[in-house]
C-alpha positions in Angstrom: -21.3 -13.7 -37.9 -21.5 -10.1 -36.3 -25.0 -9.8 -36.3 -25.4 -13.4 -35.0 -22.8 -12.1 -32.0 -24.8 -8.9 -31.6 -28.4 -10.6 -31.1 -26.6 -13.0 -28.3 -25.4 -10.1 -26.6 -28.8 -8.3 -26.8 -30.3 -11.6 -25.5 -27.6 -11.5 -22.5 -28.4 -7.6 -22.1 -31.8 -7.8 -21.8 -31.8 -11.3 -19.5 -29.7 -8.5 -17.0 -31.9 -5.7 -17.7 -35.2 -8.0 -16.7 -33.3 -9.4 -13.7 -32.5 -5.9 -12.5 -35.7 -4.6 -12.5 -37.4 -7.7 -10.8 -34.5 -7.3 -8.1 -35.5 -3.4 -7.4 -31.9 -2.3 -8.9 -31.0 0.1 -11.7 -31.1 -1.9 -14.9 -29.0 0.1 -16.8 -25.5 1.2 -16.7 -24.0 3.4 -13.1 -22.8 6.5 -13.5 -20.0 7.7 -11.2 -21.6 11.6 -12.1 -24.6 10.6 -10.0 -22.4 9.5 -6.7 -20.0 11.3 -6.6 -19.1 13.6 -3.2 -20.2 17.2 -3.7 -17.1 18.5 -5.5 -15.1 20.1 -2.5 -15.0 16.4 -0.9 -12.4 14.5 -3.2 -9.9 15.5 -5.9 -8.7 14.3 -9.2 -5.1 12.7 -10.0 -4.2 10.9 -13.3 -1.8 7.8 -12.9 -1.5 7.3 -16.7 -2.2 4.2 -18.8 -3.5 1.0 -16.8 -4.3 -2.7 -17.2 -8.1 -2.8 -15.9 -9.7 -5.8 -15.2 -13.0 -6.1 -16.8 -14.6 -6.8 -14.1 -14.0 -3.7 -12.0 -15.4 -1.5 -14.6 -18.6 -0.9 -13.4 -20.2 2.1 -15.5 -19.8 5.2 -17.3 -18.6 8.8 -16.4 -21.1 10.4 -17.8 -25.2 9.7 -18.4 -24.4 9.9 -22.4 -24.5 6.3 -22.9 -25.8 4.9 -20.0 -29.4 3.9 -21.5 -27.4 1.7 -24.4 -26.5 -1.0 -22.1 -27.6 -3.2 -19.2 -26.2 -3.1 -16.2 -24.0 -5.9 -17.0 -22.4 -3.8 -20.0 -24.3 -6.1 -22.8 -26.5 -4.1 -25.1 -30.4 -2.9 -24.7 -30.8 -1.3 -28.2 -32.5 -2.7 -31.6 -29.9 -4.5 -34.3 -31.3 -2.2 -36.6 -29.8 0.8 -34.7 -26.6 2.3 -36.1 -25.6 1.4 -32.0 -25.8 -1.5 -33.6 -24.2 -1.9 -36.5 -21.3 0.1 -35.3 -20.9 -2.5 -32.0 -20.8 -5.5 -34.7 -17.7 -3.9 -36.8 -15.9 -3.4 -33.4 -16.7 -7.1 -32.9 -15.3 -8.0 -36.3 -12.5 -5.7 -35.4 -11.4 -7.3 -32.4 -12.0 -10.6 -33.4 -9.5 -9.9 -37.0 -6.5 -7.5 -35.1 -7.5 -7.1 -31.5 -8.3 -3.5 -29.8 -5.2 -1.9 -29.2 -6.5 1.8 -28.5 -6.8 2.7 -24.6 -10.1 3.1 -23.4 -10.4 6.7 -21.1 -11.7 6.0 -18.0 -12.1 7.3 -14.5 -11.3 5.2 -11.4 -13.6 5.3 -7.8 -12.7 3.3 -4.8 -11.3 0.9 -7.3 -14.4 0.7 -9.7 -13.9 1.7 -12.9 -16.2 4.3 -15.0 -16.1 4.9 -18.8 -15.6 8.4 -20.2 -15.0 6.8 -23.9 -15.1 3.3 -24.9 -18.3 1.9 -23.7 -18.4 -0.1 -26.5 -15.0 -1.5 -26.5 -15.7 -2.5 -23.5 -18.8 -4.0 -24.0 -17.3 -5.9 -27.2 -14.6 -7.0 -24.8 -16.7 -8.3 -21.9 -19.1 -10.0 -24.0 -15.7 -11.7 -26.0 -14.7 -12.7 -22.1 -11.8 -11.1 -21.9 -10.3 -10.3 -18.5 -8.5 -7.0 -19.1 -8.4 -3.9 -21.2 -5.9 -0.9 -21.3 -6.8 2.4 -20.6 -6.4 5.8 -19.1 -7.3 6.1 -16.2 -7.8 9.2 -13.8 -8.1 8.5 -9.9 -11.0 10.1 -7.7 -9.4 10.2 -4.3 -12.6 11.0 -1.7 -11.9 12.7 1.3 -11.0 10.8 4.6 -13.8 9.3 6.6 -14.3 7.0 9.4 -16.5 4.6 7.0 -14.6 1.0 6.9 -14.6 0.8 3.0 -13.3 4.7 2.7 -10.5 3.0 5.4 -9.7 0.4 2.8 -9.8 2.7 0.2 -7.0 4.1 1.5 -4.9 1.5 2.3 -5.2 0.4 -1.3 -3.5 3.3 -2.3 -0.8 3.0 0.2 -0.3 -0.6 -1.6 -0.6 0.6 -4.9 2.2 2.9 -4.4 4.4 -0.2 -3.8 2.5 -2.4 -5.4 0.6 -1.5 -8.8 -2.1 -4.4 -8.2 -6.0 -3.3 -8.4 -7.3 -6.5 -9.1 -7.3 -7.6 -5.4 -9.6 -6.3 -3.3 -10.5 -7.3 1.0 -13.8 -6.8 3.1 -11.8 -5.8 6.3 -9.5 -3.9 7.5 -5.5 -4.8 7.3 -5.5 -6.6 4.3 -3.6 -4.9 2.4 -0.9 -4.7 4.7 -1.3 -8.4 5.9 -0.8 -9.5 2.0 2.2 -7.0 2.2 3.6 -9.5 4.8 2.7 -13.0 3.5 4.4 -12.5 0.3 7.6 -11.7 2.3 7.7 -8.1 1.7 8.7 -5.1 4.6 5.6 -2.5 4.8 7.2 0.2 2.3 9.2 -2.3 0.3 8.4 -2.1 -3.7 7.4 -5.0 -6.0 10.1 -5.8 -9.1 7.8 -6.4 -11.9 8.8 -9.7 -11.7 7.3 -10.4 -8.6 3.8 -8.4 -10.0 3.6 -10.8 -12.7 4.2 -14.0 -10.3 1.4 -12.8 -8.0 -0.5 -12.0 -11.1 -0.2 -15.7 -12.2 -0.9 -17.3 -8.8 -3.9 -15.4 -8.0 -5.7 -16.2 -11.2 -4.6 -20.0 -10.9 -6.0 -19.7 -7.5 -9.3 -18.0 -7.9 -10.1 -19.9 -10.9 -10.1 -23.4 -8.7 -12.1 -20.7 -6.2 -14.7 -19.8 -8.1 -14.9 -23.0 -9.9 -16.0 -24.6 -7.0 -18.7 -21.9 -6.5 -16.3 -19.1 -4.5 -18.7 -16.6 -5.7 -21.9 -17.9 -3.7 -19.6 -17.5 -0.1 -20.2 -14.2 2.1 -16.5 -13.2 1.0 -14.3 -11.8 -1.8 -11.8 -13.7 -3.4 -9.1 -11.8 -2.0 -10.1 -12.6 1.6 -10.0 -16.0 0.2 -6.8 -15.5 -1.1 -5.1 -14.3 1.9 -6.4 -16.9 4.1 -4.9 -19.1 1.7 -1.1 -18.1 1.6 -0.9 -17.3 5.2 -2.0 -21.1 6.2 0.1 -22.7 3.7 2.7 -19.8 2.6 3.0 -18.1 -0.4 6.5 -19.5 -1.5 4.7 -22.9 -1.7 1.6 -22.1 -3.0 3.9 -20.8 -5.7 5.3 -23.9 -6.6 2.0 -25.8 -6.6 0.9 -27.5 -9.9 -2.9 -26.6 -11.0 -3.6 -30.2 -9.9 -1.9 -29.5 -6.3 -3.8 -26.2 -5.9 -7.3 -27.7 -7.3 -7.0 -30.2 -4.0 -5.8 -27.2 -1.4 -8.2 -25.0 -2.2 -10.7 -28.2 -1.5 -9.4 -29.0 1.5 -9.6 -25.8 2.9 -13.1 -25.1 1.6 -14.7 -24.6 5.3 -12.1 -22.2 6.4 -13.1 -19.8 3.4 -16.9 -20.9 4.4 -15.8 -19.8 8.1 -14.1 -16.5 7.0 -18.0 -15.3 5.7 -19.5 -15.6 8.7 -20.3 -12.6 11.1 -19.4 -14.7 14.0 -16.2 -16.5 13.5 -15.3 -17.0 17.4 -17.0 -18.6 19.5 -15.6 -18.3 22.9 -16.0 -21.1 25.5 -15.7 -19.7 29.2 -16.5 -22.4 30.9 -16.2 -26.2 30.3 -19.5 -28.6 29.7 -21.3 -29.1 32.1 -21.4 -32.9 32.7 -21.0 -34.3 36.0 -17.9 -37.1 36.4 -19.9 -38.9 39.0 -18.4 -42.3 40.4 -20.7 -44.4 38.1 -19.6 -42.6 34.8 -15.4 -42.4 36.0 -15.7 -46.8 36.6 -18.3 -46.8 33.5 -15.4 -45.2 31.6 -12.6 -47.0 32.8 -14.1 -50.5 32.0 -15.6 -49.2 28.4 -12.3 -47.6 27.1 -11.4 -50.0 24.2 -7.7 -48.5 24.1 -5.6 -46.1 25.7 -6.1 -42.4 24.0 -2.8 -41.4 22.4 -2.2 -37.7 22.7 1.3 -35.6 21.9 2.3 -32.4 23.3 4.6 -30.1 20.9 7.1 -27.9 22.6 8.6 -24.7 21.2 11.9 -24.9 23.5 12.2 -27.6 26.5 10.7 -27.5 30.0 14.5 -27.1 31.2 15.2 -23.8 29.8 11.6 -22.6 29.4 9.2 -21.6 32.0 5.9 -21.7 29.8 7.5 -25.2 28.6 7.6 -26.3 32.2 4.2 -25.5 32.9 2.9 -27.4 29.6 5.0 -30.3 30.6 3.8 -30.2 34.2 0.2 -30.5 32.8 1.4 -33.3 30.8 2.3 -35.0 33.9 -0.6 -33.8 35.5 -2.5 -36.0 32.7 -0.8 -39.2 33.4 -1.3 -39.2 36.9 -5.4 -38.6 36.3 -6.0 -41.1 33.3 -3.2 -44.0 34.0 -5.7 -46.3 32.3 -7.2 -44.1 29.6 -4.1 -42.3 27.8 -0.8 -42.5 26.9 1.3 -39.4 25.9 4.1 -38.0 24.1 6.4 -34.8 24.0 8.5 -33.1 21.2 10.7 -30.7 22.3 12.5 -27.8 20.6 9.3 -27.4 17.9 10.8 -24.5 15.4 8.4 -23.1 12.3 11.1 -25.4 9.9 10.5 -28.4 11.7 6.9 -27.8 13.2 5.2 -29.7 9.7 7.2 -32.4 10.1 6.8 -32.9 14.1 3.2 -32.8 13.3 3.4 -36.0 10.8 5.8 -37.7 13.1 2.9 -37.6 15.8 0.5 -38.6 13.8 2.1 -41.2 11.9 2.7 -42.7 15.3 -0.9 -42.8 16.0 -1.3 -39.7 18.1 -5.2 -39.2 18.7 -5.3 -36.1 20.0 -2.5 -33.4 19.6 -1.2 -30.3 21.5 0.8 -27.4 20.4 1.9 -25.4 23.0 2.7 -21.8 21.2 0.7 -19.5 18.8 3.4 -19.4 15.8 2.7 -23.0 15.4 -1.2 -22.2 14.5 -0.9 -22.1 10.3 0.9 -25.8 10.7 -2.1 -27.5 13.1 -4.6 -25.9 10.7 -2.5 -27.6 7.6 -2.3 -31.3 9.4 -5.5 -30.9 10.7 -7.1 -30.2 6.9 -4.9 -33.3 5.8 -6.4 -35.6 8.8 -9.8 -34.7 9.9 -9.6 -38.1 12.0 -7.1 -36.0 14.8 -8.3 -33.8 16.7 -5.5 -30.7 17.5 -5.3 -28.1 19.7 -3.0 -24.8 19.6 -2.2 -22.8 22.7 -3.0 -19.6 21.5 -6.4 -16.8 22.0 -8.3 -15.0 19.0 -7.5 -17.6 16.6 -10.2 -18.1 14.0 -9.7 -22.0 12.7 -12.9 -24.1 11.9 -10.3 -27.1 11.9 -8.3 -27.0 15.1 -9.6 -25.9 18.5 -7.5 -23.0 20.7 -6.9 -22.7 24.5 -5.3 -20.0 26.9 -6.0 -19.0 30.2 -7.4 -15.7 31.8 -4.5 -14.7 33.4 -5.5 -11.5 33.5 -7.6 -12.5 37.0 -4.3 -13.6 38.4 -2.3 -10.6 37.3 -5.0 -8.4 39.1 -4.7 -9.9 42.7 -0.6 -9.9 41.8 -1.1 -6.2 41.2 -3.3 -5.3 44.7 -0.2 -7.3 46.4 2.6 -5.7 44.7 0.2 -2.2 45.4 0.2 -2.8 49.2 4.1 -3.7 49.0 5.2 -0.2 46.8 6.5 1.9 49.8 7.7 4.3 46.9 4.4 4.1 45.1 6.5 2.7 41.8 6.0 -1.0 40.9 7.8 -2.4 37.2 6.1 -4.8 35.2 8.2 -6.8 32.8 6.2 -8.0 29.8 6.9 -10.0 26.8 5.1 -10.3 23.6 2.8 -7.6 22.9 0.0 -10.5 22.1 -3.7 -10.7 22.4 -4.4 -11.6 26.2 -0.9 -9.5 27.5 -2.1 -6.4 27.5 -5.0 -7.5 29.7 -2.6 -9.1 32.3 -0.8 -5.3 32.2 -3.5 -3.8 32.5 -5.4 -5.5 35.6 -2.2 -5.3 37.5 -2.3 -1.9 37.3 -6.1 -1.7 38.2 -4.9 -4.2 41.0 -2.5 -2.1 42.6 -4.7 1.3 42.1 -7.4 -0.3 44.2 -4.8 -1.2 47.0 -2.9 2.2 46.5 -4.4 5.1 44.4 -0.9 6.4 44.3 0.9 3.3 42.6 2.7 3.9 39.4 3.2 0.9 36.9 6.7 1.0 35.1 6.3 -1.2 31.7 8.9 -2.6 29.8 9.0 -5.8 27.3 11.5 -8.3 28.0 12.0 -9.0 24.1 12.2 -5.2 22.9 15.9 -4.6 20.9 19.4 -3.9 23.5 17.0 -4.0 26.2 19.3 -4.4 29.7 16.4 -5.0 32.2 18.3 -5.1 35.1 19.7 -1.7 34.7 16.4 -0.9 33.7 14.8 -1.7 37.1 17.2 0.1 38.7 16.9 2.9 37.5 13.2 3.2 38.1 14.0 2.3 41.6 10.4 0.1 42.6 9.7 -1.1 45.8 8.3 -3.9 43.7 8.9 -6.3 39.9 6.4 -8.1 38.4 9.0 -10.5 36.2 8.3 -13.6 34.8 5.6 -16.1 35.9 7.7 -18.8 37.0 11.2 -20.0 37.7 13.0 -21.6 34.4 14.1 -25.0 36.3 17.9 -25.0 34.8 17.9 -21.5 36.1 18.7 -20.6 39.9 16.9 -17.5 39.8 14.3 -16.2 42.0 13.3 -13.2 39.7 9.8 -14.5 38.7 6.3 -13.2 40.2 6.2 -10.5 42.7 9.6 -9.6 44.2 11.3 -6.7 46.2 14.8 -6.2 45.9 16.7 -6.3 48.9 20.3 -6.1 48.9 20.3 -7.1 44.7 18.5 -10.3 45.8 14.8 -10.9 45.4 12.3 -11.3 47.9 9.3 -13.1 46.4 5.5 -12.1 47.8 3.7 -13.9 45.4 3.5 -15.9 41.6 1.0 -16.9 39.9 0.2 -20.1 38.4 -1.1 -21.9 34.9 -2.6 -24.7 36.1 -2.3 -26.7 32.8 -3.3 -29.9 34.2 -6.5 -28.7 35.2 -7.3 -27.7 32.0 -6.2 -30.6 30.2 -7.9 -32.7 32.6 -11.4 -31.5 31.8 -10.9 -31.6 28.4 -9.8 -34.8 28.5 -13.1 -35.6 30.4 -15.5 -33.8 27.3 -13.5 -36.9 24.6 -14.4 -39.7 27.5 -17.6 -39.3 28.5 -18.8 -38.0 24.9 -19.3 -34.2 25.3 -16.6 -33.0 23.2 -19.0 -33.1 20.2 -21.4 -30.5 22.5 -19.7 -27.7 21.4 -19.9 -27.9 17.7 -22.7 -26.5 16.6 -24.2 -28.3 13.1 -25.6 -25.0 12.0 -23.4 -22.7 12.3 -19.9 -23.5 11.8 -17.4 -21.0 14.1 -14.2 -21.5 15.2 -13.8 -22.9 19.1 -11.7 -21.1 21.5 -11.3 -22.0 25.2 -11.3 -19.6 27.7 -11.1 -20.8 31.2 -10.0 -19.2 34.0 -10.0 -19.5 38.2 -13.1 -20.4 38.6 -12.1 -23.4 36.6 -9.0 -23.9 38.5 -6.7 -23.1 35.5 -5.2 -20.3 37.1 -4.2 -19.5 40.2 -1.7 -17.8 42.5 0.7 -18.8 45.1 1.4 -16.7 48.6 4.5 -16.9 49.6 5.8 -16.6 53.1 6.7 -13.2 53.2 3.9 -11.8 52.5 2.3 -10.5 55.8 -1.0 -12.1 57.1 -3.6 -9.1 56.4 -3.1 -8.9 52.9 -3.1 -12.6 52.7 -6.0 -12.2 53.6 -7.7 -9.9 51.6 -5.7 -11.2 49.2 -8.0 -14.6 49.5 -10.5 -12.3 49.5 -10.1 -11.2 46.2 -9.6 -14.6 44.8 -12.7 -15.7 46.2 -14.7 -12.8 44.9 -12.8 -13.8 41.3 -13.3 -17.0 41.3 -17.3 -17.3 41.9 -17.6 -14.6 39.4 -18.7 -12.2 42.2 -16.0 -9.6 40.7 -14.4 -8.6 37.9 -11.3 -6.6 37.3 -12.6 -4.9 34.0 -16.0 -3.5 35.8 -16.9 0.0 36.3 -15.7 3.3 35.3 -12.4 2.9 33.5 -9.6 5.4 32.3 -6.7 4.6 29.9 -3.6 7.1 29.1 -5.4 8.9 26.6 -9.0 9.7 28.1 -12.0 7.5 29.3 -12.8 3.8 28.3 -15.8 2.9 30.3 -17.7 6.0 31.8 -20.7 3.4 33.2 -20.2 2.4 36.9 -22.3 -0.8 35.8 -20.4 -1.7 33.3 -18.5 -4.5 33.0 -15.8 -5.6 29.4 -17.3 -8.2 27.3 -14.7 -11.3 27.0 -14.1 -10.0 23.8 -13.4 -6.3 24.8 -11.0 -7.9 27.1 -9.2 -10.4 24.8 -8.0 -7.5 21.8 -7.5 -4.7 24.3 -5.2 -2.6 22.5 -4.9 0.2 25.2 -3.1 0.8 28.7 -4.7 2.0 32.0 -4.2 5.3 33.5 -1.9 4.7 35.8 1.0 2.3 33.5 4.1 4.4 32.8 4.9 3.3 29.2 3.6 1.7 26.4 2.7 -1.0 23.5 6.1 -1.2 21.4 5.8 -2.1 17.6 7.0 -5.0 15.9 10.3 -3.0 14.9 11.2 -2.1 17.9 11.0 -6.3 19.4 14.2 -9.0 18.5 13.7 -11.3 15.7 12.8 -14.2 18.1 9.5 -12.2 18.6 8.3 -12.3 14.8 6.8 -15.3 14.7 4.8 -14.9 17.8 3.5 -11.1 16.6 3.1 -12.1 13.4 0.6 -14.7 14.2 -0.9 -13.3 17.6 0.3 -9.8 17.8 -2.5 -7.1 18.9 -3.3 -4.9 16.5 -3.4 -1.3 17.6 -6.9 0.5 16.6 -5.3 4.0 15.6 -5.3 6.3 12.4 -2.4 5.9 9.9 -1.4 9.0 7.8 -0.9 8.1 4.3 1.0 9.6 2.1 -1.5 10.4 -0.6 -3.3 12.5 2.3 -1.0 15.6 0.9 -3.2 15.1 -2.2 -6.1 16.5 -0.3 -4.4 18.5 2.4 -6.9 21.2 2.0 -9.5 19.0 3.7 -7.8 19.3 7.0 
């Protein structure tokens, strides 16, 4: 029976080996010897006896036995060798009591290479078995700037928490994101309880994965993975039967197809371009069969929440545009326990179209919008990669810019605040072009930053203290609240003056969306062949922001305030053009220049001239996690691990 065995496996090595060749690759085994750094460039560290997933091993140590087998580990040499004869009796071994003895191996970027045991190993992998024990010493490479050297090491910050090499990620920030989804603190250890739970639901999971052809996508299974159990959360993917998980993993096929594209955004600026003429608005009142049903989902209530308010106002705004062609619907108080089941409730009532208003409710739209591809939902949110649901947000930043040339001509001390609060993808844009706002108006001005939401933050006392001739506070008054601390104020007296707010025109937006689903062109920005995600981007020019004078504000700078807004809104200027600085050295050194939408979006830097700077999610209240989790920026900046003090010299 071993010799039958052996002649298969010489078959299967020499079906690689051909393949190989034809393909231009090395047919026969790698050898870590021949790419390894010259020696001075990494350094050796044994972490003892290890389960090694077969297959991660990917070649031997040495070039000893790297002619005996293909590239695949299955064997090139004669059956009357006494290579062999001695592979069929470790067959016949394994198959009668099993191969106990470790295998010693060496272990590179989290590939494995064989300094004895090639042919255990081979017996094993040709038996299909998916691990084998053996000892393994670590070659840590020196820091670089390459992006797999980058995951490299956060692998082995993980690993020191987390003894799992079976998982691996294309990008950046995986590690830490799985760190996160499976309810873990950055530094916190695994029980090896909780090792062998993962263990078992990330081989249930990327056995459905790779059953349905997982292996043909432009992704790893661990990307997959990750996608995975942050849309649906790992504590229920945990309790799925193999039945359940078979249909999830399904369902969410084209959001792993999504994740292996190069482009996964594609960022709509601007709406279609279809003229509402008379003819097509009476055409499309008399050819509307039945009224469009559509439901807003609120995270707190337009009472006590200004950003509510605004939604709600847009809501309104709807009505009063379409009082033939829709009907619509609020929920109010929408929480990430009750967000599912808010969802069903609209669309079990026959919601067509669906809006929810805040970021953390994302992972829930993408869930309801897999389980009923028939409604179309939308999240209010920016930089969100979903093939399923569509996102929207305004460039605010435009508005924050002329807010920050007003509040410049208005600092007779030169020191303006800005109160911020989440540190999210599109806030640090509106910071920023204030402060570029208020430089052009008064090259002295001084931005004071500090986030509303940060821990025992008192921001009255704050302000105060920093003594500015003017606050940028929040964007609009909270209607149950009889405050005028929102847009541009001075203080006079310890009550506000107010210059200037600005304004999310909701309704606008909502309007000509609603326009793309009447007269047809909402199917224009799909694309057939290549399959992104859709966010909208819109901004003054399409009346979705704005910002209102106020009649304090004296006449010149009303003026060139209109100016500005002119020159914004026809696209004539930008805020983000020219020669930039931040705190730490130059952005943009090209006059000419001008931020690509992008650039702008996932700006993870402050200007020159803003006193202060981007807190971490530790230092924010707990109301804040859901909304950094899910949109927080993530801060482009070298992390010093602790397994650099294995290769200290190299500094």
């Amino acid at each position: 029976m071993g010799k039958e065995d052996y002649r298969k496996a010489l078959k299967l090595g020499k079906k690689d080996y051909q393949t190989r060749m034809l393909r231009g690759e090395k047919p026969i085994l790698q050898v870590l010897d021949d790419i390894l750094p010259e020696r001075d460039a990494y350094s050796e560290t044994p972490i003892g006896q290890v389960q090694i997933p077969i297959e991660q091993i990917e070649g031997t140590k040495t070039v000893a036995r790297s002619s005996s087998f293909a590239g695949n580990f299955m064997p090139i040499l004669r059956e009357n060798t006494e290579f062999a004869a001695k592979w069929t009796k470790l067959l016949d071994s394994h198959v009668e009591e099993g191969i106990r003895d470790p295998i010693e191996v060496y272990e590179y970027m989290n590939k494995f290479y064989v300094l004895e045991g090639n042919k255990r190993v081979s017996v094993m992998k040709y038996s299909g078995a998916v691990s084998i024990l053996g000892n393994v010493i670590r070659v840590i490479p020196k820091r670089t700037e390459e992006k797999e050297n980058k995951i490299y090491y956060e692998f082995l910050d993980f690993y020191r928490v987390a003894p799992i090499n079976y998982i691996w990620f294309s990008q950046e920030g995986g590690f830490a994101k799985l760190q996160e989804a499976v309810g873990k603190e950055p530094e916190e250890m695994w029980t090896e309880e909780e090792l062998l739970e993962f263990s078992s639901i990330y081989t249930r999971f990327t056995a459905e994965y790779r059953a349905k052809g997982g292996d043909k996508l432009n992704i790893l299974p661990g990307d997959a993975f990750l996608a995975f159990i942050t849309l649906y959360g790992y504590n229920v993917i945990e309790e799925k039967t193999t039945s359940e998980m078979q249909k999830l993993v399904a369902k969410s096929w084209e959001e792993f197809v999504l994740l292996g594209e190069h482009s996964e955004i594609d960022l709509k600026m601007k709406p279609n371009q279809k003229k509402n003429t008379l003819f097509n608005i009476l055409h499309l009142s008399a050819s509307v069969s039945r009224k469009l049903n559509i439901a807003f989902i609120y995270e707190k209530t337009p009472g006590t929440s200004a950003w509510t308010y605004a939604h709600e106002l847009g809501r309104f705004h709807l009505e009063e545009t379409f009082p033939e062609e829709v009907h619509t619907i609020c929920y109010e108080n929408g929480t990430q326990e009750n967000i599912d089941s808010l969802l069903q409730e609209a669309i079990d009532s026959g919601c067509d179209l669906i809006f929810t208003t805040s970021p953390p409710f994302v992972q829930a739209s993408v869930k309801a919008a897999i389980a009923n591809p028939k409604v179309r939902i939308l999240n209010c949110s920016l930089n969100t990669s979903h093939r399923y649901i569509r996102t929207y947000y305004s460039r605010m930043y435009e508005a924050k810019f002329l807010m920050g040339a007003i509040a410049g001509a208005m600092a007779e001390n030169n020191r303006l605040t800005y109160i911020a609060d989440y540190p999210i993808y599109g806030s640090i844009a509106n910071i920023n072009a204030f402060a570029l706002g208020a430089k052009m108006i008064n090259p002295r001005a001084k931005v004071y930053l500090e986030w509303s939401t940060k821990k025992e933050m008192d921001l009255q006392e704050y302000i105060k203290s920093i003594d500015s001739s003017c606050v940028s506070g929040r964007d609009m008054a909270i209607p149950e609240e009889a405050s005028r601390f929102f847009g541009i104020y001075h203080i006079d007296h310890g009550w506000p003056r107010n210059f200037a707010m600005p304004l999310w025109h909701w309704g606008k937006f909502y309007e000509q969306l609603i326009w793309t689903i009447l007269n047809g062109t909402w199917s224009y920005d799909d694309n057939p062949t290549v399959k992104k995600a859709i966010n909208y981007w819109w901004g003054m020019s399409e009346g979705v922001v704005d910002v209102v004078f106020s009649k304090y504000l004296p006449i010149g700078l009303k003026r060139l305030a209109g100016l500005l807004k002119t020159a914004i809104s026809t696209e004539a200027f930008n805020p983000f053009s020219g020669v930039l600085y931040s705190q730490t050295g130059v952005v943009v050194d090209n006059p000419e220049q001008i931020l690509s939408p992008e650039e702008i979006m996932t700006m993870d830097w402050l200007v020159e001239n803003v006193i202060g700077s981007i807190p971490s999610k530790e230092e924010l209240k707990e109301q804040a996690e859901p909304v950094i989790k899910q949109q927080g920026v993530k801060k482009r900046e070298e992390k010093v691990s602790l397994h650099d003090e294995d290769i200290g010299n190299f500094r």
